[in-house]
C-alpha positions, 0 to 999 in steps of 0.5 A, spaced: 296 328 236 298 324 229 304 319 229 310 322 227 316 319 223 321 318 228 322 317 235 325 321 240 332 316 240 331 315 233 332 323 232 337 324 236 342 319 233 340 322 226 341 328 228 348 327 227 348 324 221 352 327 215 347 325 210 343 333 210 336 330 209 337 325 214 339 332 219 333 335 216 328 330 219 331 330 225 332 337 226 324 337 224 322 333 229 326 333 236 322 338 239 315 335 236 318 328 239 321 330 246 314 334 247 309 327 245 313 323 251 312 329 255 305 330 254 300 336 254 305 341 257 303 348 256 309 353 253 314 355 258 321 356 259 326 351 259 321 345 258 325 340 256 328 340 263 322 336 265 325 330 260 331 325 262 333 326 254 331 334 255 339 337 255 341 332 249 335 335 245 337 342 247 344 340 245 343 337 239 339 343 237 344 348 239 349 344 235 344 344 229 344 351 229 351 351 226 349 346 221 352 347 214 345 346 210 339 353 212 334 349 212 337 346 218 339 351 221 332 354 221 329 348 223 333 349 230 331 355 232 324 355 232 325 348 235 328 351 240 323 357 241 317 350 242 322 349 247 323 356 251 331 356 250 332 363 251 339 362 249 337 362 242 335 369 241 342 371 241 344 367 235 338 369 231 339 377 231 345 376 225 339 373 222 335 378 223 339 383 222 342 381 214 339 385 209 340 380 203 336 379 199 336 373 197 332 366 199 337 363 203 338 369 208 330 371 207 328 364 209 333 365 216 330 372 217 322 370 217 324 364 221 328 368 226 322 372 227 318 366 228 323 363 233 321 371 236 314 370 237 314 363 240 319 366 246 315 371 247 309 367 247 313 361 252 314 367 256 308 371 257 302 366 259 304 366 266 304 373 266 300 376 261 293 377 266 292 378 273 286 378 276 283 383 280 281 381 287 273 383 287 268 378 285 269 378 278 274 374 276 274 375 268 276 382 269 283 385 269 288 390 272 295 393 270 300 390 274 306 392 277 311 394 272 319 395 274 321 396 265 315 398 262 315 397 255 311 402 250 308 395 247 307 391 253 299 389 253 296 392 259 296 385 265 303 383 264 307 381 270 315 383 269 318 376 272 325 374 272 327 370 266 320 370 263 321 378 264 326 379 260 326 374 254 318 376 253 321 383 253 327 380 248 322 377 243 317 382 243 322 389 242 325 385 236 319 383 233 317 392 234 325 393 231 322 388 224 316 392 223 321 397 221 326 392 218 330 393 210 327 387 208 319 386 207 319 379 208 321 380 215 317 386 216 312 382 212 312 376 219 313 383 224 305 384 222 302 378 225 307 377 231 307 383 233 298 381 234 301 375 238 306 378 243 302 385 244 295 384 243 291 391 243 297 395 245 300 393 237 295 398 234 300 404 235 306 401 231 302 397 226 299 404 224 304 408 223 308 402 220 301 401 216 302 410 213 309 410 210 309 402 207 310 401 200 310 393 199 303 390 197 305 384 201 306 387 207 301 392 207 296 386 207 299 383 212 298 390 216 291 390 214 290 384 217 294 384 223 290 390 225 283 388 223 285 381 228 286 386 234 280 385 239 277 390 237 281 395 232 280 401 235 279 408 234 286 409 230 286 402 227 278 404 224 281 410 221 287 407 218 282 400 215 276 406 213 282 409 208 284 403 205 276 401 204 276 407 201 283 407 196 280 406 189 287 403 188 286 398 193 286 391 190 279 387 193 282 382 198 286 388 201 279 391 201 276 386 204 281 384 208 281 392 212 272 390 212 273 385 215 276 389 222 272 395 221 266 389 221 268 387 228 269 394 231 262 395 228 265 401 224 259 401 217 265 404 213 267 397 212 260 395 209 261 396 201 267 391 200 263 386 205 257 387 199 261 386 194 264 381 197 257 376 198 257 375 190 265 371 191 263 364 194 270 365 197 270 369 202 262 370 202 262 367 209 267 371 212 262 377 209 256 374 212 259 374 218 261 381 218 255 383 216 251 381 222 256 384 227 255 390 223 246 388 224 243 394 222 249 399 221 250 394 215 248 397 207 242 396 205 244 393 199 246 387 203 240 385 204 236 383 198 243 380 196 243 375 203 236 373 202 237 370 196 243 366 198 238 364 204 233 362 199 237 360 194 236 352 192 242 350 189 246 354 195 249 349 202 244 349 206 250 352 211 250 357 208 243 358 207 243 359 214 249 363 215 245 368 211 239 367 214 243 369 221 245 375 218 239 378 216 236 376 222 241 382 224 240 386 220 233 386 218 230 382 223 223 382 220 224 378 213 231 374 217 227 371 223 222 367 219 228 364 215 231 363 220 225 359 224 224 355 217 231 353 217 232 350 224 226 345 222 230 342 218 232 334 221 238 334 218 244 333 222 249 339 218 242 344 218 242 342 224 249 343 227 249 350 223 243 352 226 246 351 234 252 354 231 248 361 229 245 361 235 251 362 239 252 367 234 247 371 235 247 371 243 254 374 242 252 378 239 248 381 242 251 381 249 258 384 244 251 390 242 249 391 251 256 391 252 258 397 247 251 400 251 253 401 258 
């Protein structure tokens, strides 16, 4: 963990400071500091208490969140989100709720929707999965629930404070999908993934249909494309975004990508295109061989000569070595067979890293058989 500017003692004295930069710094790293001297603790609720200093760190936050100058204010509040301070969700929701448009408001906005997702997520670990009592513990069952949520995921265990504060976050992050102000809606889309996982798809595509603001439909697109997988609505919604003659290329790219990882071939054309920008040609290769064989064929001669290439990294020779040999074993095994020779430590690292790949894979391809 890298050192930080200021001490624990020293953030709470300056914390009080009237000089507003002084606040700021001290603001910034009251959590941050109170956590290095707790050491590796995992988010949970009112973790400060398990700290001497804890209740005046709370206190010294709480307070902050009155402060004059915005960019205290919203520092406090995500500093008490790391923190697991529920009590901080009621102060929030004016944030959340102030339909103006201009910086300041728009900057307590996004990072009252922040403070949301770190409660949330301080809330659920605990109680997000429940094993079954066979033999394989890996897999999961619905527990109990007293207060369903539409939007709860499948596994989460209602309990006591952890409940309701999970339950908190997560229906004000839903509320923000549908929100006056885009930059909120814009933080809702990713969130949303966060808190609810899989069970987000419903709301992220009905947001997704009737939204007009360019940077919040990027943002949808890309939360839906991070659901593991995106299921057969999302694939639906991603499908007509690759489709839209009007969609800019990194939106395109983006619904690709996600149609890419639920192995949907309608995301194959901007994956194509997408192997001639040196940006986002790994992310391509990447999605082209989860595709494998379902892959355009077009992708093909375009990977080869990037793993043949002279003048290309030598990583990426291998990731498009990888790819082919998905997609077209008989020219990509070769390739890749020559590339693993290599003594050099990059080549080597990269090699050992595709070959993980692969075995994935090919467990994720037997998986979707049985």
């Amino acid at each position: 963990m890298p050192s930080l500017p200021i001490t624990l003692d020293a953030a709470l004295r300056d914390a009080r400071s009237p000089d507003p930069n002084v606040r700021n710094l001290a603001v910034r790293h009251l959590p941050a500091a109170l956590l290095a001297e707790l050491g590796e603790v995992p988010p949970g609720l009112h973790v400060a208490a398990g700290h001497p200093r804890g209740e005046a760190v709370v206190a010294a936050l709480t307070t902050a969140l009155d402060d004059p100058v915005v960019a205290v204010r919203a520092l406090a509040a995500t500093g008490l989100a790391q923190l697991g301070e529920p009590d901080v969700i009621p102060r929030i929701d004016p944030w959340l709720a102030n339909p103006d448009p201009g910086p300041d408001a728009g900057h307590l906005r996004e990072c009252a929707a922040i403070t949301c997702v770190l409660l949330g997520l301080a809330a659920a670990p605990e109680h997000l999965l429940k094993p079954t009592d066979d033999d394989d513990p890996t897999r999961l069952v619905e527990a109990a629930s007293s207060a369903a949520h539409p939007l709860r995921p499948p596994g989460h265990v209602p309990s006591d404070l952890s409940r309701v504060t999970y339950e908190a976050a997560l229906g004000r992050i839903t509320a923000a999908l549908r929100a006056p102000a885009a930059d909120l809606r814009f933080q809702a889309a990713g969130g949303l993934v966060e808190l609810a996982g899989r069970a987000a798809e419903p709301a992220l595509c009905a947001a997704l249909e009737g939204e007009p603001h360019p940077r919040v439909r990027f943002a949808l697109v890309q939360a839906l494309a991070e659901l593991d997988p995106p299921g057969p609505e999302a694939c639906v919604r991603l499908a007509a975004v690759v489709a839209d003659p009007a969609a800019d290329t990194d939106l395109a790219f983006a619904a690709a990508l996600g149609l890419a990882a639920a192995r949907d071939p309608r995301g194959g054309p901007p994956l194509v295109l997408a192997l001639a920008r040196a940006d986002d040609r790994g992310r391509a290769l990447e999605a082209l061989a989860a595709l494998g064989p379902a892959a355009p064929p077009a992708a093909v001669p375009l990977a080869l000569k990037i793993a043949r290439g002279w003048f290309t990294p030598a990583v990426t020779r291998v990731r498009a070595a990888y790819a082919l040999v998905r997609m077209a074993p008989a020219t990509g095994q070769p390739l890749f067979d020559e590339l693993a020779r290599s003594r050099r430590p990059a080549v080597q690292e990269a090699v050992a890293d595709a070959r993980a790949g692969l075995a994935l894979l090919t467990l994720k391809d037997m998986s979707k058989k049985t």
